[in-house]
ROPALUM-852833 format. One record per residue (C-alpha): residue number from 1; x, y, z. Coordinates in pm, whole numbers, plus 32768, in hexadecimal, padded with zeros to 4 digits. Each point is the difference from the previous one (the first is absolute). Example, Ala and Ser with C-alpha at 12.3 -4.5 7.8 and 13.67 -1.06 7.14 Angstrom:
// ROPALUM-852833
+-----+------+------+------+
! pos !   c1 !   c2 !   c3 !
+-----+------+------+------+
!   1 ! 84CE ! 7E3E ! 830C !
!   2 ! 8089 ! 8158 ! 7FBE !
+-----+------+------+------+
//
This chain:
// ROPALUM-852833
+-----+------+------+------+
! pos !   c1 !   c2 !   c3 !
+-----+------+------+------+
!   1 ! B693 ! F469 ! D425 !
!   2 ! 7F61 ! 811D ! 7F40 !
!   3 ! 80EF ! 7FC2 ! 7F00 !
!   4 ! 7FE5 ! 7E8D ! 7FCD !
!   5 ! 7E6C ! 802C ! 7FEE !
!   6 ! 8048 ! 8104 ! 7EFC !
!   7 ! 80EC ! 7F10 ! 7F45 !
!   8 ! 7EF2 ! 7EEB ! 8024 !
!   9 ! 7ECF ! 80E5 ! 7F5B !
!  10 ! 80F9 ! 808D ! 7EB7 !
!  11 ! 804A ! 7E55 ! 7FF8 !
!  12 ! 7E95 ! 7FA6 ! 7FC1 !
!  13 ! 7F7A ! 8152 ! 7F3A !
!  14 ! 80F3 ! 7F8F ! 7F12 !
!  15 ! 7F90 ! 7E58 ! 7FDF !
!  16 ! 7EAE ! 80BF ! 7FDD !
!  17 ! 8062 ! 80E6 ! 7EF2 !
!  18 ! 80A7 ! 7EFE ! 7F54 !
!  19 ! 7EE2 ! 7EE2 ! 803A !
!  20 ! 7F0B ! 8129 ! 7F64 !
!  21 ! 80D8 ! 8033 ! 7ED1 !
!  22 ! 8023 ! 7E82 ! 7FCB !
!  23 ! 7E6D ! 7FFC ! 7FEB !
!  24 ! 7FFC ! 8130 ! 7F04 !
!  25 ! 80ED ! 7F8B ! 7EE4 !
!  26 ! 80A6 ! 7EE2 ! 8024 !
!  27 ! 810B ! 8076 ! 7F16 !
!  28 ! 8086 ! 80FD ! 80CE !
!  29 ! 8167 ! 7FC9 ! 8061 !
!  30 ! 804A ! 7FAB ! 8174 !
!  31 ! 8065 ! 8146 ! 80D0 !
!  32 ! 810F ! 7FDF ! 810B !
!  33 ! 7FEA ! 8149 ! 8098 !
!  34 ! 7EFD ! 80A9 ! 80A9 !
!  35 ! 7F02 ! 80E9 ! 7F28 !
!  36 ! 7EB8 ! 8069 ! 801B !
!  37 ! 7FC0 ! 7FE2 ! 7E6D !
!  38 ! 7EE0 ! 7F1F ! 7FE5 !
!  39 ! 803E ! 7FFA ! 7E91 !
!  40 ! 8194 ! 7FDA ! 7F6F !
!  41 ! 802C ! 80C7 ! 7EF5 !
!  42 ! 803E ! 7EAA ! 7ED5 !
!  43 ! 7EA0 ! 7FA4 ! 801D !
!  44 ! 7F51 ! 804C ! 7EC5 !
!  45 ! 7F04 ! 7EB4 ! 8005 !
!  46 ! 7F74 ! 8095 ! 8123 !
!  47 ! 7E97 ! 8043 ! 7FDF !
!  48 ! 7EB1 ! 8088 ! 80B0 !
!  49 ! 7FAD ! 7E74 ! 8028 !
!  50 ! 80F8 ! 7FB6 ! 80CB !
!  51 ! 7FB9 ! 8104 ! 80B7 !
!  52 ! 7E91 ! 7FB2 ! 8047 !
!  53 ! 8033 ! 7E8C ! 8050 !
!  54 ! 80B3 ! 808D ! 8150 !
!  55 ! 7EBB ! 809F ! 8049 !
!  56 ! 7EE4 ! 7F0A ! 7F81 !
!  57 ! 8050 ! 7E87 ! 7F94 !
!  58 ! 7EA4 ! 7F9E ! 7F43 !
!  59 ! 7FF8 ! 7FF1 ! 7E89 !
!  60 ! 7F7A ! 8130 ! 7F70 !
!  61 ! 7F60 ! 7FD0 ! 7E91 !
!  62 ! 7FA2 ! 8126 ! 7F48 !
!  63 ! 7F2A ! 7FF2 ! 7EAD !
!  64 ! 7ECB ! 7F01 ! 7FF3 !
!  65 ! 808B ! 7E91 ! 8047 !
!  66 ! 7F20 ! 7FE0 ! 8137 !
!  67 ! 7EDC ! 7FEF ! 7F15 !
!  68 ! 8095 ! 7EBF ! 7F41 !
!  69 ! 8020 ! 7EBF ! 805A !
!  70 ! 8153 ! 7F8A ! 8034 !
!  71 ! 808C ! 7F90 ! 7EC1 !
!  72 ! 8038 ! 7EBA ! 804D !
!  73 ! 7E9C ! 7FAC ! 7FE1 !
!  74 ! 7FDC ! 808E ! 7EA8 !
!  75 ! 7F6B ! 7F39 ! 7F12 !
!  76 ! 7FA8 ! 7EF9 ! 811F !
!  77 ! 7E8E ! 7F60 ! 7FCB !
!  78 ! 8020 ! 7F9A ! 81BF !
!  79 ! 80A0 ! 80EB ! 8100 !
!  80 ! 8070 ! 7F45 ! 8122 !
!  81 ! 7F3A ! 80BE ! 8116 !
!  82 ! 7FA3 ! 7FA2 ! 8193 !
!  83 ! 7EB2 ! 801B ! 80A2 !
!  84 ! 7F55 ! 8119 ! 80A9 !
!  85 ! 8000 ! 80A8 ! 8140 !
!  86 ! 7F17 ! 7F99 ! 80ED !
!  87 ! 7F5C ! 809B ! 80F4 !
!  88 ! 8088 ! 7F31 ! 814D !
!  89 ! 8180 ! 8023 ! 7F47 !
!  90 ! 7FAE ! 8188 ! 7FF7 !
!  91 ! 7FAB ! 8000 ! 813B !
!  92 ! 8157 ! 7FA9 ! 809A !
!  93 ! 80BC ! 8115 ! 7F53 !
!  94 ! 803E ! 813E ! 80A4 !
!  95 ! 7F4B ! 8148 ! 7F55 !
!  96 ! 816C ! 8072 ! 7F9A !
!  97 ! 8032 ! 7EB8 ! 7F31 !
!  98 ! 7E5E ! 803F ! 7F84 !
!  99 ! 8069 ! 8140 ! 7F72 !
! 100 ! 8129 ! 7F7C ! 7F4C !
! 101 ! 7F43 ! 7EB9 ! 7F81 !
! 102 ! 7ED1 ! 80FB ! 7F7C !
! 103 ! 80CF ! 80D1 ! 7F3D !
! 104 ! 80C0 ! 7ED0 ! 7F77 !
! 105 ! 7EC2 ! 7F54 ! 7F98 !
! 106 ! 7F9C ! 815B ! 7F39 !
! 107 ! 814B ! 800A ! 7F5F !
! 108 ! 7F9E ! 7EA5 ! 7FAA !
! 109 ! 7E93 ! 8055 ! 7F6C !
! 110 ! 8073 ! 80FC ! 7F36 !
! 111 ! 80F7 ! 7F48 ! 7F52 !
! 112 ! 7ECE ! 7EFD ! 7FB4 !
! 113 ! 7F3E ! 80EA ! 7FBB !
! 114 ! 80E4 ! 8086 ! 7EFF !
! 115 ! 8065 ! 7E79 ! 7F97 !
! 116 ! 7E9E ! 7FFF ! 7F9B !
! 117 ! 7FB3 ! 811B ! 7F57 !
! 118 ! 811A ! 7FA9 ! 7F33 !
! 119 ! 7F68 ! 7EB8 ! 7FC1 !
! 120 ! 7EC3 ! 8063 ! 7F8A !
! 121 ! 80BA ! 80FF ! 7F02 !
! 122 ! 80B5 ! 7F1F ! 7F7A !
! 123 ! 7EC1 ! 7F11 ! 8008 !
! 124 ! 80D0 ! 7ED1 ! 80CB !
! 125 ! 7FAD ! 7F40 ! 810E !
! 126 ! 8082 ! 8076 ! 815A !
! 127 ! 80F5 ! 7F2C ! 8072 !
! 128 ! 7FA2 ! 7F81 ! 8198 !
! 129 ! 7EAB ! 80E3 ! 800C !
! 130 ! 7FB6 ! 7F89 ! 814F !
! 131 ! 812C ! 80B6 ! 8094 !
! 132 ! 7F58 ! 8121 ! 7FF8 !
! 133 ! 7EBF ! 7F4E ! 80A3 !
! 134 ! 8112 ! 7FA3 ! 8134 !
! 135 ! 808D ! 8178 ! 8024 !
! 136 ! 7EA8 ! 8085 ! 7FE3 !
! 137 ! 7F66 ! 7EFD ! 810B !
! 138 ! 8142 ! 8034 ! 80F5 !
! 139 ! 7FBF ! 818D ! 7FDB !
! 140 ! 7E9F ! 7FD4 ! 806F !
! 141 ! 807A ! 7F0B ! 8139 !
! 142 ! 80FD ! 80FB ! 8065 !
! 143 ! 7F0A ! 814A ! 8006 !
! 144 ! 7EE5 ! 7EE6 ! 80E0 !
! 145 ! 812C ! 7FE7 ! 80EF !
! 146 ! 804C ! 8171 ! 8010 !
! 147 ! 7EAC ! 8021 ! 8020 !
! 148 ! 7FD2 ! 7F38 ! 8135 !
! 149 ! 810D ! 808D ! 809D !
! 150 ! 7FA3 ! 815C ! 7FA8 !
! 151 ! 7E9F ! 7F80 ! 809E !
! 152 ! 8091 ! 7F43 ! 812A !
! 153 ! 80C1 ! 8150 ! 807F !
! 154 ! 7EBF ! 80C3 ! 7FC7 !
! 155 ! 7F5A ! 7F15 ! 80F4 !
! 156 ! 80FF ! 8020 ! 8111 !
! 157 ! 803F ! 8174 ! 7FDC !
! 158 ! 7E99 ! 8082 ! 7FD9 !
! 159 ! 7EF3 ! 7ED8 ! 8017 !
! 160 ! 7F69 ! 803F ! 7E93 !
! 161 ! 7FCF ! 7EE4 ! 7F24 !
! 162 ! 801F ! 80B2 ! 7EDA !
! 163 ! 80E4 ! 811B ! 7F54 !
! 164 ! 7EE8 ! 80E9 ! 8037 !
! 165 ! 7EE1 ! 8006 ! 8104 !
! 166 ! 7EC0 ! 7F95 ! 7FB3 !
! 167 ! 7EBB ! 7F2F ! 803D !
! 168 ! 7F20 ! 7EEF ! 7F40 !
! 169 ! 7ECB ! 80A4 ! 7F94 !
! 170 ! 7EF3 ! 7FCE ! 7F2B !
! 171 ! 7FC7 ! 80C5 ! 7EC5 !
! 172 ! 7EAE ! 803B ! 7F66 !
! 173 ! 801B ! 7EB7 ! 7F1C !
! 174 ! 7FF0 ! 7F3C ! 8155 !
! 175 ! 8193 ! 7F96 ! 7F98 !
! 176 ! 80F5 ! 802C ! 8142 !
! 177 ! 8124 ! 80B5 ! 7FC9 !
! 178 ! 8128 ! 80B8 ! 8097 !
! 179 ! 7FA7 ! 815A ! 8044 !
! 180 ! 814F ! 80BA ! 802A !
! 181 ! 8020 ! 8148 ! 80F3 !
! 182 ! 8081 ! 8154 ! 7F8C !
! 183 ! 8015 ! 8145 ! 809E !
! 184 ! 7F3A ! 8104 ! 7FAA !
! 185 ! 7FEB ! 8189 ! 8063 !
! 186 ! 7EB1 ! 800F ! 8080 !
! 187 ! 7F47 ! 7F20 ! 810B !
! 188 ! 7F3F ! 7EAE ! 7F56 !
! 189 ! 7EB6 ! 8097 ! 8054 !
! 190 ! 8042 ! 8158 ! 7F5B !
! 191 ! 8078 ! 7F43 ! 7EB5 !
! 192 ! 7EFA ! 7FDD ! 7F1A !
! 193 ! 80F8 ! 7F3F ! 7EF3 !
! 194 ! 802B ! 7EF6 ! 8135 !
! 195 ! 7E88 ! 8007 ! 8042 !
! 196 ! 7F8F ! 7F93 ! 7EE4 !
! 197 ! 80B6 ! 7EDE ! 7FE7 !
! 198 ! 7F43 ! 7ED0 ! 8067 !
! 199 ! 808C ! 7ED6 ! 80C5 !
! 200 ! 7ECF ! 7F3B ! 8020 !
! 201 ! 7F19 ! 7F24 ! 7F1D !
! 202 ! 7E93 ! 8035 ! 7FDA !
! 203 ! 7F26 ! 7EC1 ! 806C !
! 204 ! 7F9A ! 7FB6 ! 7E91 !
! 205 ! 818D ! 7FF3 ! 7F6C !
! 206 ! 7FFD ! 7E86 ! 8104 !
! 207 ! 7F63 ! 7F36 ! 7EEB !
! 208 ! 8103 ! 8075 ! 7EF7 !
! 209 ! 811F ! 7FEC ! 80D3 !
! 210 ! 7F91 ! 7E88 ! 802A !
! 211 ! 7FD6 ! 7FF1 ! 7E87 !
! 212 ! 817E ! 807D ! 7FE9 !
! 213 ! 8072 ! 7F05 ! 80F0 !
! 214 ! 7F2F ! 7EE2 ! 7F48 !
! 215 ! 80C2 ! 803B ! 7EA4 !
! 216 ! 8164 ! 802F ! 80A3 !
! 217 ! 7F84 ! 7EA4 ! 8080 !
! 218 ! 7FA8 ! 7F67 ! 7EAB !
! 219 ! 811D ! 809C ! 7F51 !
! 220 ! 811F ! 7F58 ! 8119 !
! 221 ! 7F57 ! 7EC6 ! 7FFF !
! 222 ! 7FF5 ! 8014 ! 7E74 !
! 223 ! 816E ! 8046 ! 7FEA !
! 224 ! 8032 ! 7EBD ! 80F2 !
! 225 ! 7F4B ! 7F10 ! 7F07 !
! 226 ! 80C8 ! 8066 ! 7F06 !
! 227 ! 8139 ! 7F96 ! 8074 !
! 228 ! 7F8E ! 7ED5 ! 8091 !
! 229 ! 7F72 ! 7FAC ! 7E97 !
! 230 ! 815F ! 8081 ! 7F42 !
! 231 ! 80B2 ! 7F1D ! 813A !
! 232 ! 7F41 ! 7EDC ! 7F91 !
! 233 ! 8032 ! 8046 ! 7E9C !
! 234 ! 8189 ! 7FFA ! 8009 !
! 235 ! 7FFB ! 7EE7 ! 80D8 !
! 236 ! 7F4A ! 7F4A ! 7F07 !
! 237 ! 80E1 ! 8075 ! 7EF9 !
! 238 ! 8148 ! 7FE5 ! 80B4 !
! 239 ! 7FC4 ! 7EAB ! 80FF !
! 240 ! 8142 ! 7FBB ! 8027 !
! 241 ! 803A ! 8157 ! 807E !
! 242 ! 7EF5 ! 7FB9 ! 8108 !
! 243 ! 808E ! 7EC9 ! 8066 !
! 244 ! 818A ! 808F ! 8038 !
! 245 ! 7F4A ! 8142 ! 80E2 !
! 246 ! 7F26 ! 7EF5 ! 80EA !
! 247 ! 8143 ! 7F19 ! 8020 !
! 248 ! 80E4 ! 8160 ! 8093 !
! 249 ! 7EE8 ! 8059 ! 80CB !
! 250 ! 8023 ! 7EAD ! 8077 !
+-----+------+------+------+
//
């Protein structure tokens, strides 16, 4: 028994040695013996490469082609290009496949980036600007998801709202803000830096806060009539475009 088990192991070392060689050159001639040379001695294509690729199968590119575009699109006035991440299709992905789409997206804004620095030396137009509008807008959906997750386990773990603790107070404009806590060395009412900080408004600063709030007012409600009135423009100077938006809403 020991023997045949013995017999058995030398039987597949060998289909292993041989698969192994197979994968390194595939010029090598085929071995009928046993032999524990991973490399014959005829193999002079042989190089590092091969070697790697039984360690790590990606494509490794050395040099500066990750800042280019692919080549393809050269010279191309459109580039083909698909839509931007959303926030709800973010949050189905797992953070493993958030920190693989983040750093694919930055591989992808520095190639713009570069596409359009290029662009302006050479004093062209950019071909497809807005792809860099959609990489840019998906990077900004995928840190608010990491966000709320990042603020979702803070809640369950420790109860705080935000990254750091604090409170809304009131500064000495009368304007509430978030007053964040630190540590110091020495109690609050020893502290004279902390003490003289002031986290209330005098009676008199009420009329200009209501001032404040009165002009925020004005300016939102200013910024809403001009848009209605640049709404009504282009739908006088575009009716037809009117007329095909009321029919899909429709």
């Amino acid at each position: 028994m020991a023997a045949a088990s013995l017999v058995s192991l030398c039987r597949k070392i060998s289909v292993a040695l041989q698969i192994s060689r197979s994968l390194i050159s595939s010029q090598a001639p085929s071995s009928t013996g046993f032999s524990f040379n991973l490399l014959p001695k005829n193999t002079p294509n042989v190089t590092s490469l091969y070697q790697c690729r039984l360690l790590q199968t990606t494509l490794s590119r050395k040099g500066l082609e990750e800042f280019f575009d692919d080549p393809k699109n050269w010279g191309e006035e459109k580039v083909k290009s698909g839509a931007a991440w959303t926030c709800q299709q973010l949050r189905n992905k797992s953070n493993e496949d958030l920190h693989k789409l983040w750093y694919v997206l930055l591989k992808e804004r520095n190639m713009l980036l570069t596409l359009e620095q290029e662009a302006k030396r050479q004093v062209l137009p950019m071909p497809s600007p807005e792809r860099l509008e959609k990489v840019i807008e998906s990077m900004d959906a995928l840190d608010k998801v990491v966000q709320e997750r990042e603020d979702a386990l803070r809640l369950l773990q420790t109860g705080q709202e935000k990254d750091r603790p604090g409170a809304w107070r009131k500064d000495i404009f009368g304007r509430v803000i978030w007053h964040k806590f630190k540590q110091w060395r020495i109690p609050w009412y020893l502290n004279k830096r902390y003490n003289r900080k002031r986290f209330f408004a005098m009676p008199y600063v009420d009329r200009f806060d209501r001032l404040r709030l009165e002009k925020q007012a004005r300016i939102h409600a200013r910024k809403k009539n001009l848009e209605k009135k640049k709404a009504k423009l282009l739908q006088e100077k575009f009716p037809h475009l009117s007329e095909a938006q009321k029919s899909s809403l429709v």
